[in-house]
C-alpha positions as CSV (number, residue, x, y, z in Angstrom):
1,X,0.3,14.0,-40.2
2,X,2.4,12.2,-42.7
3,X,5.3,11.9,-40.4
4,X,2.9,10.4,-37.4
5,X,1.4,7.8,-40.1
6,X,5.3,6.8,-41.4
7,X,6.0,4.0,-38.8
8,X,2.5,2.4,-39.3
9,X,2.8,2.7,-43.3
10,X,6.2,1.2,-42.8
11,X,4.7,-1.7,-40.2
12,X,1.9,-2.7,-42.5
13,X,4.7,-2.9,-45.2
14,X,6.4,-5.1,-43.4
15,X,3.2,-7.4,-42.5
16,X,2.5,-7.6,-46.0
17,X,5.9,-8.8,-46.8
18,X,5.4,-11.7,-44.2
19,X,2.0,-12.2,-45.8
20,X,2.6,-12.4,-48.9
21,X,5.8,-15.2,-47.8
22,X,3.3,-17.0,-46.3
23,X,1.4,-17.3,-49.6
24,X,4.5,-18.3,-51.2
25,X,4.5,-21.0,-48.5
26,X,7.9,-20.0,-47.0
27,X,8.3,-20.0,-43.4
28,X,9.2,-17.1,-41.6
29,X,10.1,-17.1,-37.5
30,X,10.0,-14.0,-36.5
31,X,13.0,-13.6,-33.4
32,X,11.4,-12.9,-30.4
33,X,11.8,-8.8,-30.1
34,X,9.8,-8.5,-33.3
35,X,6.7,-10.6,-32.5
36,X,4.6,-8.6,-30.3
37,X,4.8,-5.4,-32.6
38,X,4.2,-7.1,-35.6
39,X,1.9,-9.4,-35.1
40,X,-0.2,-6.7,-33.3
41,X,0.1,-4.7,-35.9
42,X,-1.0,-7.3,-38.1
43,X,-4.3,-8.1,-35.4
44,X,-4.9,-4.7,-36.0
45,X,-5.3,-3.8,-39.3
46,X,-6.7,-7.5,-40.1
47,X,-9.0,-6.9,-37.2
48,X,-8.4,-10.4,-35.6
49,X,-10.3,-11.3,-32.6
50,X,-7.6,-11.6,-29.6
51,X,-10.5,-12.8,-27.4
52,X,-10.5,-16.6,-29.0
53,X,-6.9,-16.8,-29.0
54,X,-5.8,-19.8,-27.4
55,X,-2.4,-18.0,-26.3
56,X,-2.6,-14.2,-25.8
57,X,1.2,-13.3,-25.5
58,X,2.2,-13.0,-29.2
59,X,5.9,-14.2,-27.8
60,X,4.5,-17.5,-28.2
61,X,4.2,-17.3,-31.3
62,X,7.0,-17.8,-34.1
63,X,5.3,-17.0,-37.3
64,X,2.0,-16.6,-39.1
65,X,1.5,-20.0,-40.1
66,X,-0.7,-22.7,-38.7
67,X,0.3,-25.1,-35.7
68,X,-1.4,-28.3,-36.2
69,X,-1.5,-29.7,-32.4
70,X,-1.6,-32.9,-30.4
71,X,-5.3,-34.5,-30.4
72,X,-4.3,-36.3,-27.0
73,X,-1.5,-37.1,-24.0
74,X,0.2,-39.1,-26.3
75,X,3.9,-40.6,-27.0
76,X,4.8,-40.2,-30.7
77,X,5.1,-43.3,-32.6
78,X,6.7,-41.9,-36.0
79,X,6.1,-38.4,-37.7
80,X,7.0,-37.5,-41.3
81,X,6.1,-36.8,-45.1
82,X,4.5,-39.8,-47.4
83,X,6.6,-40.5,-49.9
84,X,4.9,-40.5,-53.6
85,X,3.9,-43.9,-53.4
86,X,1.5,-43.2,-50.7
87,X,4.0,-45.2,-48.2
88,X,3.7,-43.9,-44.3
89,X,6.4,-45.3,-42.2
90,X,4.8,-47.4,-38.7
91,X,8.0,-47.3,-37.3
92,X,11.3,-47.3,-38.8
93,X,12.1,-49.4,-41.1
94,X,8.5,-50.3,-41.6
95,X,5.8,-49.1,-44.0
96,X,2.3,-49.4,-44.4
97,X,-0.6,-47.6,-47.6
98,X,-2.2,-44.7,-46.8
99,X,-5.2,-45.8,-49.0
100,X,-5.8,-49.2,-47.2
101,X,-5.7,-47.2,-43.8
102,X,-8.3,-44.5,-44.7
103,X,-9.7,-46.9,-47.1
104,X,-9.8,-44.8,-50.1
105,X,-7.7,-42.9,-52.2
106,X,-5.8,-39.6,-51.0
107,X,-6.1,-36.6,-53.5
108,X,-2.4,-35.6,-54.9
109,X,-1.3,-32.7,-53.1
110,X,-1.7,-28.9,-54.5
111,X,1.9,-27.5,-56.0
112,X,4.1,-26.5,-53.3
113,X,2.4,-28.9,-50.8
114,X,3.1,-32.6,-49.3
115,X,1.1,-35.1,-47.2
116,X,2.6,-35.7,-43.9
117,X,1.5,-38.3,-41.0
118,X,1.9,-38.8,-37.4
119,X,1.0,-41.6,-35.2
120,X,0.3,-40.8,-31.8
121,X,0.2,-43.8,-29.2
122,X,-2.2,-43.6,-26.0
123,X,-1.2,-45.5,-23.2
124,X,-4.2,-47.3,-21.1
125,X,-2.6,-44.9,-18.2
126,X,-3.5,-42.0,-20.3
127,X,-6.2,-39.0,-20.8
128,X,-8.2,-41.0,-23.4
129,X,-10.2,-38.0,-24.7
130,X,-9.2,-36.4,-27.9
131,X,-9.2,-32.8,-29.4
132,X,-9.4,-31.7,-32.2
133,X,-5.8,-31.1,-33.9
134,X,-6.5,-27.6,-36.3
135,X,-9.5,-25.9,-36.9
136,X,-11.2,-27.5,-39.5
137,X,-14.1,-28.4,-41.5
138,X,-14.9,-32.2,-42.2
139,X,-17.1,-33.9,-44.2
140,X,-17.2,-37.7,-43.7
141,X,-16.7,-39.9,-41.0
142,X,-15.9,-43.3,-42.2
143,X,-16.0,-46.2,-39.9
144,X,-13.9,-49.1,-41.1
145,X,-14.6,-52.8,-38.9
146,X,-11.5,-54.6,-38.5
147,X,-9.0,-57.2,-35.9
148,X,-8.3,-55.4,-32.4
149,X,-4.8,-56.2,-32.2
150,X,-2.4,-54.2,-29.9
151,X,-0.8,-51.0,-30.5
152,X,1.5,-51.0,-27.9
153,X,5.1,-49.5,-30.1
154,X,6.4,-52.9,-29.7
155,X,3.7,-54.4,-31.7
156,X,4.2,-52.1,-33.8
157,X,7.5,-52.5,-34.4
158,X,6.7,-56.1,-35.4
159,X,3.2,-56.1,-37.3
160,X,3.3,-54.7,-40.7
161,X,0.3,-52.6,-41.8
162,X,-0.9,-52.9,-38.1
163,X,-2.9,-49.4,-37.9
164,X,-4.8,-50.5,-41.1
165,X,-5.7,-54.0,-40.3
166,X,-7.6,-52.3,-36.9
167,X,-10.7,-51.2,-36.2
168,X,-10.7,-47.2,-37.0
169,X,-12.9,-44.6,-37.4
170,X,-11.9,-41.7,-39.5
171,X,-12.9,-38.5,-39.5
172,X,-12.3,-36.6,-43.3
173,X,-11.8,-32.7,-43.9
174,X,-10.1,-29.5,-45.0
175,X,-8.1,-27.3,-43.0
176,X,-6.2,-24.1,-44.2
177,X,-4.0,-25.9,-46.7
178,X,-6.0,-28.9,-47.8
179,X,-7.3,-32.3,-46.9
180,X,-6.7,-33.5,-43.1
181,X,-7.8,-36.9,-41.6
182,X,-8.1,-37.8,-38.2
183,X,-8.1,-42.0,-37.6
184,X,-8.6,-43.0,-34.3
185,X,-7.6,-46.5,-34.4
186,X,-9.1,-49.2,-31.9
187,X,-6.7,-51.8,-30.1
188,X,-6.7,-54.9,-28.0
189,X,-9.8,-54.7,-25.8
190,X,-10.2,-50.7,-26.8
191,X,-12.6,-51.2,-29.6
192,X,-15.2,-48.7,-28.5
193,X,-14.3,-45.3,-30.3
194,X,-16.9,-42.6,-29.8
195,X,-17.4,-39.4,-31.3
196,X,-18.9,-36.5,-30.0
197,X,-20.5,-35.6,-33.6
198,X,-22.6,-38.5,-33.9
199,X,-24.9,-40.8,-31.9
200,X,-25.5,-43.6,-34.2
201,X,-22.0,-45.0,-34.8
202,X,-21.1,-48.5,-33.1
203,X,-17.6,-49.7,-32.8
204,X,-16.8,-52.7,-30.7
205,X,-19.6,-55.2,-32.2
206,X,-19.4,-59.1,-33.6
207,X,-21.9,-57.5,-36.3
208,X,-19.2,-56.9,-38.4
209,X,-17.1,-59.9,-39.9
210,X,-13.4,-59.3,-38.8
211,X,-12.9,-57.3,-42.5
212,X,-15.8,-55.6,-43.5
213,X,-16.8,-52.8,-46.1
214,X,-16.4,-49.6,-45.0
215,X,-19.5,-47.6,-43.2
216,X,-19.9,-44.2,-44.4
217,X,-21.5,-41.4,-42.3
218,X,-21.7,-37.9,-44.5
219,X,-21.6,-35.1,-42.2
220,X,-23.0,-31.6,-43.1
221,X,-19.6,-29.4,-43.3
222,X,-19.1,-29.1,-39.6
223,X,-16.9,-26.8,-38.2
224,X,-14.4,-28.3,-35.4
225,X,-12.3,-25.7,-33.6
226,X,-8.9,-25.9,-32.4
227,X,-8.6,-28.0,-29.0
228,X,-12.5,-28.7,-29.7
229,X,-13.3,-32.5,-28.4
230,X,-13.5,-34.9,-31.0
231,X,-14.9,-38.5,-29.6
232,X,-13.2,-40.6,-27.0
233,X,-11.6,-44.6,-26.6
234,X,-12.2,-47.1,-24.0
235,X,-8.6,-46.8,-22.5
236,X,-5.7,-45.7,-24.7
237,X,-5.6,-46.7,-28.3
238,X,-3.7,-44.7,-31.2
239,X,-4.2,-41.8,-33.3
240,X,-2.9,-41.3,-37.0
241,X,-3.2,-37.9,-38.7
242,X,-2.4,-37.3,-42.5
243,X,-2.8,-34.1,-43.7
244,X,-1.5,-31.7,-46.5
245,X,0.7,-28.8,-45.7
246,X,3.2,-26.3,-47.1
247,X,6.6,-27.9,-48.4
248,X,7.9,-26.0,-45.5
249,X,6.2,-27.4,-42.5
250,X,8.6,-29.4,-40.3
251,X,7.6,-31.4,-37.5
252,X,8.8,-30.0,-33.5
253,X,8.5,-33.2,-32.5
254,X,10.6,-36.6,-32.6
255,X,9.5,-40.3,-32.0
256,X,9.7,-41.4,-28.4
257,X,8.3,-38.0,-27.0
258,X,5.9,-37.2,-24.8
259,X,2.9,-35.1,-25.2
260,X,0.3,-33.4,-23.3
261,X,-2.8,-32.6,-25.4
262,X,-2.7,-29.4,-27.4
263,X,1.0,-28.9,-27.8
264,X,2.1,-28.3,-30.9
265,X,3.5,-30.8,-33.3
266,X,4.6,-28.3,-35.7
C-alpha cells in the first residue's frame, strides 16, 4: 500500500514545493513534459474545477501564477513597471503621473511587489468591446470628464500627459496580488465609454466643463471574471491598466504588437 501511494506522496511533494515558490513570489515555468502531470496532480488534490478553465490542455500552461490578459484587439502602446515616483512612461522617452490619471493616489505596493502599466491602443478598425483582464473584484468606478483629444501613438508620441488630460472612466479593484485598475480612456469623437455594470453613467456630455471633479460610483464588491465583458467605446479609443504584481512578473509582450483580445500580456 505504501509502495502504490510513493509516487503520489512524492507528486504532492513536489506541488508543494512549486506552491510554496509561488508564495515566495518566484516564478517557476515548468518545461513542457512536466506540466500535464503536475499540474493535474495539483487539480487533484486542490480539487480545482477543470470545467471553467478557459484552456483545458495544461501544456498551455507555464506555471502556477496568474496571466493577466488583453481587455481588447489592441496594439500595445508601452508596457512596464512605475518607477517610485509614480511616473508611467506614454511612450518612450515620455512620462506622465499615475495619480493625475486615476485621479487619486495609488497605495505603495506590498513587500516583494511593484506597480506595472500597459497602454493598449484601439484602432477605429477594431473590436471595440472590452474584457475583463484577470478575475477580479472592484469597488469603484470613477468617471473623470475631461478634452477628447486623439490617441492615435503619434499623438501620443507628442502630447505629454495625454491619457490623463482625456475623458476616462476607471474601474478600481483587487485581484490575487493587490490593487488593479482598468481606465478606458475616451478620444477624438470616441467619448461615449459604457460599462456593462452600470446604467446611470454618461460620458460624452457638454454637462461637464472641459476639467471637471471627479464622479464617483461605489460599486458593491462585484466579482468580474476572466474574459468577462467590461463596457464598450464608440469606435476605438485606449486602454491603461496599472496593477500590482510579484517582483517577478515580466511582460510577454513588446510595444508595436498586436493583440487579439484575451491573449496574455504576461
Amino acid at each position: 500500500m505504501l509502495q502504490r501511494a510513493a509516487p503520489v506522496l512524492v507528486g504532492i511533494g513536489v506541488v508543494k514545493s512549486i506552491i510554496s515558490c509561488r508564495e515566495k513570489r518566484d516564478q517557476i515555468n515548468l518545461p513542457v513534459w512536466a506540466r500535464s502531470p503536475l499540474l493535474g496532480l495539483y487539480a487533484k488534490v486542490f480539487s480545482c474545477n477543470l470545467e471553467e478553465a478557459e484552456v483545458s490542455d495544461f501544456r498551455e500552461y507555464t506555471c502556477l501564477q496568474a496571466v493577466i490578459n488583453s481587455p481588447a484587439d489592441s496594439v500595445v502602446l508601452s508596457c512596464g513597471s512605475i518607477d517610485e515616483n509614480g511616473f508611467v512612461e506614454q511612450v518612450k522617452g515620455i512620462t506622465y503621473s499615475v495619480e493625475e490619471l486615476l485621479g487619486g493616489k495609488v497605495p505603495s505596493p506590498k513587500s516583494g511587489n511593484k506597480l506595472f502599466h500597459c497602454i493598449l491602443y484601439l484602432a477605429p478598425g477594431d473590436y471595440h468591446h472590452f474584457h475583463s483582464p484577470a478575475s477580479w473584484n472592484t469597488n469603484l468606478i470613477r468617471h473623470i470628464p475631461g478634452a477628447l483629444l486623439s490617441v492615435a501613438p503619434s499623438v501620443a508620441q507628442s502630447v505629454r500627459g495625454l491619457f490623463s488630460v482625456n475623458e476616462r472612466v476607471i474601474v478600481s479593484g483587487e485581484w490575487d496580488y493587490g490593487p488593479l485598475y482598468f481606465c478606458a480612456v475616451g478620444a477624438y469623437n470616441v467619448g461615449s465609454i459604457f460599462l456593462s455594470m452600470i446604467t446611470n453613467m454618461t460620458t460624452n456630455t457638454n454637462a461637464y466643463p472641459p476639467i471637471a471633479d471627479h464622479i464617483d460610483y461605489p460599486v458593491s464588491s462585484k466579482r468580474l471574471q476572466k474574459g468577462e465583458e467590461v463596457g464598450a467605446f464608440r469606435l476605438g479609443s485606449s486602454i491603461v491598466l496599472i496593477f500590482e504584481a510579484p517582483e517577478t512578473f515580466s511582460f510577454s509582450v513588446k510595444p508595436g504588437q498586436k493583440l487579439r483580445y484575451g491573449e496574455a500580456l504576461g
